[in-house]
N, C-alpha and C positions, 0 to 999 in steps of 0.2 A: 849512395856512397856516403857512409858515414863520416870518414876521415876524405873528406879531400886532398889529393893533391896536384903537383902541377901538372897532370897529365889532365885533369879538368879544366886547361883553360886551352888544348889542342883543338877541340871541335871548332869553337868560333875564331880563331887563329887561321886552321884553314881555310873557314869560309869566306874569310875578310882577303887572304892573300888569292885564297882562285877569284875571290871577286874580281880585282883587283887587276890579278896577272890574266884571267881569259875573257872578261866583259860578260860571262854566264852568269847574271844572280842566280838563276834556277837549278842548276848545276852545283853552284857553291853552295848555296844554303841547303840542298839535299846532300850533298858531301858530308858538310857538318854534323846532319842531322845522321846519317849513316856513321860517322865515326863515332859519334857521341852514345850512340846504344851499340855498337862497337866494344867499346871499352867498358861498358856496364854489362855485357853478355861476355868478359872475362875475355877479350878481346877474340871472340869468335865472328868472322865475316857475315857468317851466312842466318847466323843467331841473330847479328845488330842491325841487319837486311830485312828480316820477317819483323824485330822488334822497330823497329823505326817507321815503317808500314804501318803499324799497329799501333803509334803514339801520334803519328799525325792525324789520322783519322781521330785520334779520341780527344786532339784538338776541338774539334766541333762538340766534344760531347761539352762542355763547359757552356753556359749560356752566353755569357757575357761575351766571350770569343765567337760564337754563330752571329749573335748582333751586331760585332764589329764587321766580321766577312760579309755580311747580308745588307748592311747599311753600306758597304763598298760599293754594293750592284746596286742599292738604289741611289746612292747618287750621282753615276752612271746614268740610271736612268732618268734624272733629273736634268744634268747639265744636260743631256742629248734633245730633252723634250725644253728646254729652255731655250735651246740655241735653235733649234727649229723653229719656235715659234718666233724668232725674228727678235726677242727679247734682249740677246748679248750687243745683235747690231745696233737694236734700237736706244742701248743704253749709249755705247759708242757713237751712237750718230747722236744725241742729247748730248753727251760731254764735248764733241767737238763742233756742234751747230754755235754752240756758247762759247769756243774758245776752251775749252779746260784744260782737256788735252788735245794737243797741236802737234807735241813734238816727242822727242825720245825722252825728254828728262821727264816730263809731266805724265808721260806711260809705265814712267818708273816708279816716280813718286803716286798714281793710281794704285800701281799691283801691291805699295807697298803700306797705301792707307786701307786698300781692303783687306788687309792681313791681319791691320790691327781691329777693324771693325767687326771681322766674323771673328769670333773670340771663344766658338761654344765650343770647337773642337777641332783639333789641328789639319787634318788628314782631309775636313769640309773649305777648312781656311784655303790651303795648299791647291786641290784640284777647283773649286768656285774662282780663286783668284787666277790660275794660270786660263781657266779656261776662256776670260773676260781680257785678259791681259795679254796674251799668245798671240791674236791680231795685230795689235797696238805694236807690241816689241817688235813685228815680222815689219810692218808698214815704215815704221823707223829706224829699221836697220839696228837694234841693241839689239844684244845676242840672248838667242835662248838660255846660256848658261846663267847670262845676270840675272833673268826672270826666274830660274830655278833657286839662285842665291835668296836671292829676296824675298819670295814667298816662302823658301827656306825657314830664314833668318825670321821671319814674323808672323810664324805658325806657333811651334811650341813656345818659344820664345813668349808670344804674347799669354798666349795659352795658358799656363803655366803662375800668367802675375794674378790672373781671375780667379778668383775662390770658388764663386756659385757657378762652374759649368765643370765640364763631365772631367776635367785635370781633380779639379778645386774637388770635385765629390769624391773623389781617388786618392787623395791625400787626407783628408780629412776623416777617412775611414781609416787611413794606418794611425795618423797620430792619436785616435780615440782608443782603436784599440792597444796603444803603448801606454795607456792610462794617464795621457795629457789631459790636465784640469779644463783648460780654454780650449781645444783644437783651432778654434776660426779663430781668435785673436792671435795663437801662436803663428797661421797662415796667413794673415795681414801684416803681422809683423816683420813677414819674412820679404814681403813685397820691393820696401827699399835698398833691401842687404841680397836680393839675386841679381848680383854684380854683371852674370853671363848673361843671361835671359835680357837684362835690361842694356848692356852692352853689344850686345848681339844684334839688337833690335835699335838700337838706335846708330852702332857701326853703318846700318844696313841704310839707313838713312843719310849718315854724312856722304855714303859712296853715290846714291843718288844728288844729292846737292852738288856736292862738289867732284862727280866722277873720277871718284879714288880706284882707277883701275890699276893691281897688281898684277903679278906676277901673269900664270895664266888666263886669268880675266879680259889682261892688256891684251892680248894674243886674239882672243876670241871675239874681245870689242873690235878688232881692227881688220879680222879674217869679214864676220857681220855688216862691218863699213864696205868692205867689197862687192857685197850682194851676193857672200858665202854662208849660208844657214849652218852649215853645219862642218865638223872635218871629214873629212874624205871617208875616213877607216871606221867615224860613228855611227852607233845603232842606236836611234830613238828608242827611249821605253817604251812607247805607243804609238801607233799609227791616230796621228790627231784629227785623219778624216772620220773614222770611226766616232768620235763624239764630233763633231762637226757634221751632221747629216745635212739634206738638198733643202736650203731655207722654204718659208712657207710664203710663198704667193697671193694667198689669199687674203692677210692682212697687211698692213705696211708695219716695219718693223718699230715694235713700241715698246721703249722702256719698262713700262706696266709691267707688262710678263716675263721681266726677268727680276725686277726689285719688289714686286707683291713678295713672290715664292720665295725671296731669299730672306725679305724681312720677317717673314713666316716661321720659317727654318730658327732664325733668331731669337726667335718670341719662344716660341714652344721649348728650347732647350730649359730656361729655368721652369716652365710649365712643366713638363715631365717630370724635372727634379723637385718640384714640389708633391705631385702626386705620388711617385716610388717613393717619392721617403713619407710618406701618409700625412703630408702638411710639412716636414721639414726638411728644407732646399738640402741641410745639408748631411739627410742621410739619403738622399735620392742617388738611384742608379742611373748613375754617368752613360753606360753604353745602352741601357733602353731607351733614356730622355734621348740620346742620339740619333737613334733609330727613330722613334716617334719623330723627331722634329723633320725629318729627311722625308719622312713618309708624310708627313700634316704640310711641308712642301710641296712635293709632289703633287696630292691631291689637290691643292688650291693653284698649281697649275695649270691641270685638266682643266679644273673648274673655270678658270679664265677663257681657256680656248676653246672650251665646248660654249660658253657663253657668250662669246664671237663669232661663235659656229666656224672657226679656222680650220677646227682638224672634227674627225668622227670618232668613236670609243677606240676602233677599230686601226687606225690611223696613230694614234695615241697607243695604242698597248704596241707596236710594233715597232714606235719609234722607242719606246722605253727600254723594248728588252733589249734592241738593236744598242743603245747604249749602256744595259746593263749589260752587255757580252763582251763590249769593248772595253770595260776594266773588270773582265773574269782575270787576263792575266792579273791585274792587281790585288785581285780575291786569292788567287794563288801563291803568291809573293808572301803575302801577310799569314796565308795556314803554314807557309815554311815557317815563314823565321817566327811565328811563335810555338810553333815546333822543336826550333834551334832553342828559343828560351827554357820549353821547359826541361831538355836533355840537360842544357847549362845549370838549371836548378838542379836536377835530378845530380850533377856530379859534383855540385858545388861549388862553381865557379867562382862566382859572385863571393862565397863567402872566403876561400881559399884567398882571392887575392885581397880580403881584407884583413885576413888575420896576418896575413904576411907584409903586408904594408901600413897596420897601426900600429900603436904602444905607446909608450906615456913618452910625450910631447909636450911644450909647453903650448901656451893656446895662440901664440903666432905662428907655430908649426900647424898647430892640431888643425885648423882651421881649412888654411889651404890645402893641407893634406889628404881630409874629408873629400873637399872638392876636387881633389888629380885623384884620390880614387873612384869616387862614385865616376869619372868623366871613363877613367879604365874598363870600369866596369859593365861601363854604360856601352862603349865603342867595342866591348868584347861579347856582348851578347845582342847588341844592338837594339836596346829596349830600355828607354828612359823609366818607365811604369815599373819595370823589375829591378833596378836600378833601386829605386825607393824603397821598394819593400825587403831589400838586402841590405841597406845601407841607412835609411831612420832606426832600424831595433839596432845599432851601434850607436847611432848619433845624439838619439833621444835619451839613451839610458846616460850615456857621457854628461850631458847639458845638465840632466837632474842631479850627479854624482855630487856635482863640482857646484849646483847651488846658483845657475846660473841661465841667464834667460837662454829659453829654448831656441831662438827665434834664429840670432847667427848659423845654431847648428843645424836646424830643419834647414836654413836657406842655402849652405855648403854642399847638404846633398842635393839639392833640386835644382841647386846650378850647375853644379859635378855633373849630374845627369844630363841636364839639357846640352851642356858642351858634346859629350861623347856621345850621346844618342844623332847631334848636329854632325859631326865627324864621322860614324862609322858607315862604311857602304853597305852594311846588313843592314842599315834600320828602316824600318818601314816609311820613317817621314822622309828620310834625304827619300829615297825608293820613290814615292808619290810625287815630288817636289819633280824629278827626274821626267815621270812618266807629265805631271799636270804641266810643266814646261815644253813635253815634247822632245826631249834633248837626252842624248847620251849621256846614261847613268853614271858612269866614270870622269865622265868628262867636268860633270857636275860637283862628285866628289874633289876632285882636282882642284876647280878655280875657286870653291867657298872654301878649303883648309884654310889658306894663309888667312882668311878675313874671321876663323874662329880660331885660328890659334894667336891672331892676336887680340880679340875680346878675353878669350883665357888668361892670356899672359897679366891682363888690365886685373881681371879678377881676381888672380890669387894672389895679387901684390893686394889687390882690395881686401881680400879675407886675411890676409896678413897684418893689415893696419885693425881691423875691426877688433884681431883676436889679441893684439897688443894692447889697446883700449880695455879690452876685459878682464887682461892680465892684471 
């Protein structure tokens, strides 16, 4: 679709309101995706039915989109062979044989230090943390929705401030190709000035200190005080005994084999991204270093427990696949909605609501403006990563126009992004946050709005002040 118009922002409209209104992602996100080649087959049903069939599929044909789906199932089958091998207990039983964590606030302030510690990629951050932390939150009565907030709130969020891991490799390829002089100095620079990301992630922290329960939050901390898991009418996004397989017996349960394979996973992601990009971190590819690091995981798990003699190859490949199968749903989730994305490229979503909501601004305008659209943008197609690549070739040409450091305007859209990708029920991270807490998807949406729409609110008054200073 050449000309965009506003019949291009219908497809993920829908998908966001049946999310929404019937607790179906899978349902919504194949609605959109049916509407959206819909309206490109000249609004023929039965045309946008065979075509929509035919673009999810060629989903997979993209490499970097097969690594993302396939690194879903491995680590799947990670956590499952990690938690079997007695690793998550044996970590839990070292933090509370010491005192570390005791209680519900120090199970918060855990899921939300290891949020910041996994940093190489958000969707690793989001299921490692909940699956370590889903214990902890159930034994102390905090509600799975706060576990879902806060691994939330300190996934991309973190993600996002790191240069050298698969975000940082992702950005660093748009702004090189925008024929930015510096790319990593102008993405360092931006570090201070992502108002959201760092608001976000530190909100997420004061509610842990000082248990800032709002709105629905309050509801759900106090339904959880009861010795109520969940509401009545909620659908987990995952069945949590599925990665929780029959622990292993045969050794006692030892920290070792859950923090080797994770420190593992850690190490390899810039290793990867030094190798894809032939020596340099930062033209290395973000979604293979991901995969590698998930899979060089892995393997030094086996390696532990076949080295203990706990489990046998055999033992081991059953338990893996047994938890790669129990995030296929999640493997499906993600070929939607980046399915949903590319119908949203294909009619111009993304760019329609930008030409319709910029124009010359002064730069205390211009600023937070960037940032409520990229955030639109972001919660309409549900893809912070698209987000960027729609929203830097505006932001970057503006910053050069005007003779002025690149850095506020790179950091307007990557926080525009993070807000809206944090808000929308289509996007893949709230989606996994959802499924790695256990906890009804909706429900989850619901209680973290108020606590990003007021990091928002903190932000654009923040890129308001930045863009005044510049003026």
């Amino acid at each position: 679709m050449n000309d965009p118009t506003w019949v291009s922002v219908l497809p993920p409209v829908l998908a966001i309101v049946l999310a929404i209104w019937t607790r179906q992602v899978y349902l919504s996100l194949g609605a959109g995706i049916w509407l959206g080649w819909t309206i490109m087959a000249d609004w023929n049903p039965f045309a946008g039915l065979g075509r929509s069939i035919e673009e999810t599929v060629a989903v997979l044909a993209s490499a970097g989109n097969a690594n993302v789906i396939l690194f879903t199932l491995v680590i799947g089958a990670l956590i499952a062979t990690v938690e079997s091998s007695g690793g998550v207990r044996g970590f839990i039983r070292y933090l509370e044989t010491r005192e570390w964590v005791n209680n519900g606030k120090r199970s918060q302030f855990l899921a939300w230090i290891i949020g910041v510690i996994i940093f190489i990629e958000s969707n690793i951050t989001v299921l490692v943390s909940g699956a370590v932390s889903r214990p902890l939150f159930d034994r102390y009565r905090v509600s799975r929705e706060k576990l879902a907030y806060i691994i939330d709130s300190t996934s991309a969020s973190i993600c996002i401030l790191i240069p050298l891991n698969a975000w940082g490799a992702y950005n660093l390829g748009l702004l090189d190709s925008l024929g930015v002089e510096d790319p990593l100095g102008v993405l360092l620079g931006t570090i201070p000035l992502n108002f959201y990301a760092l608001g976000a992630a530190l909100l997420a922290l004061a509610v842990v200190i000082w248990k800032i329960d709002i709105g629905p939050m309050k509801k759900a901390e106090l339904r959880t005080q009861g010795g109520v898991k969940e509401w009545p009418e909620s659908q987990p996004m995952i069945d949590e005994e599925i990665l929780s397989p029959k622990p292993n017996d045969r050794i006692p349960p030892r920290a070792v084999n859950m923090v080797v394979p994770i420190t593992t996973m850690v190490v390899m992601m810039p290793v990867g991204l030094w190798i894809t990009g032939g020596g340099d971190l930062r033209a290395g590819s973000g979604s293979t270093s991901v995969l590698w690091a998930v899979l060089a995981a892995l393997a030094m798990a086996w390696g532990l427990l076949l080295a203990q003699k706990a489990n046998t190859v055999d033992e081991l490949t059953r338990t893996a696949l047994k938890g790669a199968g129990g995030l296929v749903p999640l493997a499906l989730i993600l070929l939607l909605a980046l399915a949903l994305g590319n119908v949203a490229n294909a009619l111009g979503t993304g760019a329609w609501v930008a030409q319709v909501t910029t124009g010359v601004f002064p730069l205390f305008i211009l600023l937070p403006l960037l940032f409520l659209v990229s955030a639109g943008i972001a919660f309409s197609t549900g893809t912070s990563w698209g987000t960027f690549a729609i929203m830097l070739p505006i932001a970057v040409p503006v910053g050069m126009t005007l003779g002025l450091p690149l850095a506020p305007f790179v950091a307007a859209v990557l926080s525009g992004g993070i807000f809206g990708d944090h808000s929308s029920p289509i996007s893949d991270t709230t989606i996994i946050s959802s499924m790695a807490a256990a906890t009804d998807h909706i429900d989850h949406v619901r209680t973290q709005l108020p606590y990003a729409m007021l990091a928002a609110g903190v932000a654009t008054v923040a890129f308001g002040v930045v863009g005044a200073t510049l003026g």
